[in-house]
C-alpha positions in Angstrom: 83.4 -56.1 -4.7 81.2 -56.9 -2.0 78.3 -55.3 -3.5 78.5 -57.2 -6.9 78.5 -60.4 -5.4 75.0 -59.6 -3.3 73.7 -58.5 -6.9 74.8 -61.6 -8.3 73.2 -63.4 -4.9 70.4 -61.8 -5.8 70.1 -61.8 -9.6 70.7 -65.7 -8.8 67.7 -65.9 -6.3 65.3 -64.4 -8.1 66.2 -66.1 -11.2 66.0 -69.6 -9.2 62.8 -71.6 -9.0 61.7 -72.8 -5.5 62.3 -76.1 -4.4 60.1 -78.5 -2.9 60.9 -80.2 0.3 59.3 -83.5 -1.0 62.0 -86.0 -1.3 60.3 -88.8 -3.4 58.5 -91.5 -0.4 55.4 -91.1 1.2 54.9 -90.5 4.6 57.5 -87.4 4.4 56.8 -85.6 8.0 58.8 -82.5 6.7 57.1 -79.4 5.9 58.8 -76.8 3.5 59.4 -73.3 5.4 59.9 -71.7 2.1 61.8 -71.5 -1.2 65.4 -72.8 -1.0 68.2 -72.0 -3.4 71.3 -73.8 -3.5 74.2 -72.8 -5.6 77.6 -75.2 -6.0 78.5 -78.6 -5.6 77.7 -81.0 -2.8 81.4 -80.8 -1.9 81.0 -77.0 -1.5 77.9 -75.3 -1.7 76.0 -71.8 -0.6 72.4 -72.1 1.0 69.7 -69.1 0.5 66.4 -69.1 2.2 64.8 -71.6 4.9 65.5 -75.2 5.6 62.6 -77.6 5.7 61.3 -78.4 9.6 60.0 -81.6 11.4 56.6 -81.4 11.5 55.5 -81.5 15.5 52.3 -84.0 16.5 51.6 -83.4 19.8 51.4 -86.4 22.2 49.6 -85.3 25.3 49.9 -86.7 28.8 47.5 -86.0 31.6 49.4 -84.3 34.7 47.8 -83.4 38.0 49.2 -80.9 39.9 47.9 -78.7 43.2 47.2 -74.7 42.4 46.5 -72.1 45.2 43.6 -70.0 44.7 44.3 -66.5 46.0 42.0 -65.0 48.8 39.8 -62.1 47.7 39.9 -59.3 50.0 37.2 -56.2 49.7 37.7 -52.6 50.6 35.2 -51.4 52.9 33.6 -49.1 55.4 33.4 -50.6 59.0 32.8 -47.2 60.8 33.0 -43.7 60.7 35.4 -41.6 63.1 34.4 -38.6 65.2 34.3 -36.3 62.5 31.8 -38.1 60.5 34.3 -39.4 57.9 34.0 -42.9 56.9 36.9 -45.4 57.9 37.8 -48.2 55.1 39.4 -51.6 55.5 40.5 -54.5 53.7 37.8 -57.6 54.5 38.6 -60.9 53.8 35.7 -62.3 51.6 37.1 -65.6 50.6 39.8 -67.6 51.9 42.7 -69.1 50.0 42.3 -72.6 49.4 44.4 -75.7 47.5 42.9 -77.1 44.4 43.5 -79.9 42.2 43.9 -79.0 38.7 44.4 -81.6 35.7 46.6 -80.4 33.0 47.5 -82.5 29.3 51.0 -81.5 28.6 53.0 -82.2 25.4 57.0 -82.8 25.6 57.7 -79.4 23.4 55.9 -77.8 26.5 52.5 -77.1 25.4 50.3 -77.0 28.1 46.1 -77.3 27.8 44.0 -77.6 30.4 
């Protein structure tokens, strides 16, 4: 039983044309994610496929915000023992520092620098 009625799902879908997510007035900000079948009354009906989506504008505000910059250490040779074998340590090269870093940010959390 449950296998005829996915046939007849199907059968139905592919039989179907698409729909368009244009609903008749300009300025429509929705954007169709793909064909959409619908199959009953508007009471009681069955939805195949992928509803139509808000269209996203970015609106961008500029953000400032403080960023450490991580010191850069080397690994080097500062001597050599008794032996003749060379001793290695971490030098510091650069210092960590603070930095001020401007950021636009979005609301739907897009960040650019």
């Amino acid at each position: 039983m449950r296998a005829l009625l996915l046939e007849a799902v199907a059968v139905l879908a592919l039989a179907a044309p698409s729909a368009k997510a244009d609903h008749g007035f300009f300025g429509n900000p929705i954007q169709s994610c793909g064909p959409r079948i619908q199959i009953g009354f508007p009471r009681f009906s069955i939805e195949f496929g992928r509803r139509a989506r808000r269209v996203h504008q970015h609106c961008f505000k500029t953000v400032c915000e403080r960023e450490w910059v991580a010191p850069i250490y080397e690994t080097c040779v500062v001597g050599y023992d008794p032996c003749g074998r060379p001793i290695y340590q971490r030098v510091l090269v650069r210092s960590g520092y603070w930095t001020t870093v401007e950021y636009r940010v979005c609301d739907c959390g897009v960040r650019t620098r």
